[in-house]
C-alpha positions, 0 to 999 in steps of 0.5 A: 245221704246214703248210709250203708254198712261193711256188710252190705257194701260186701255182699256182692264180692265172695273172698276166697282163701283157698291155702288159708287153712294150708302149711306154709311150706305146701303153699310155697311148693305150690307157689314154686310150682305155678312160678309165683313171684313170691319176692314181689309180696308185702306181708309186714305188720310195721305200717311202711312201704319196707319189710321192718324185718322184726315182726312174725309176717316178716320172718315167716316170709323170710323162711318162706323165701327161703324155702322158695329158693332151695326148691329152686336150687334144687331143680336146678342141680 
């Protein structure tokens, strides 16, 4: 039988997070920017396949979305 560890089956993949450390509204300009279909994403802390609407990712990303959707507003008018 093979046994290996989290680590070891890890080290062959580098996780890179480049807007890790970045304001939430930088990284939503930038996702505007590179049109980034932010409405596809899933970030609830509920276990289930919808937004349970109540957490702090779902609110975060609401604001988010929201933001999103003024830039767009804003470069349409």
């Amino acid at each position: 039988m093979i046994v290996i560890t989290f680590q070891q089956s890890m080290a062959k993949y580098e996780l890179i997070a480049p807007f890790a450390e970045q304001p939430r509204q930088k990284v939503i300009k930038e996702a505007y920017k590179l049109q980034v279909p932010i409405t596809w994403t899933f970030s609830c802390n509920a276990i289930g396949s919808n937004h349970c609407l109540l957490c702090r990712s779902c609110y975060e990303r609401e604001e988010a979305l929201k933001l999103y959707e003024k830039l767009s507003q804003e470069e349409s008018s």
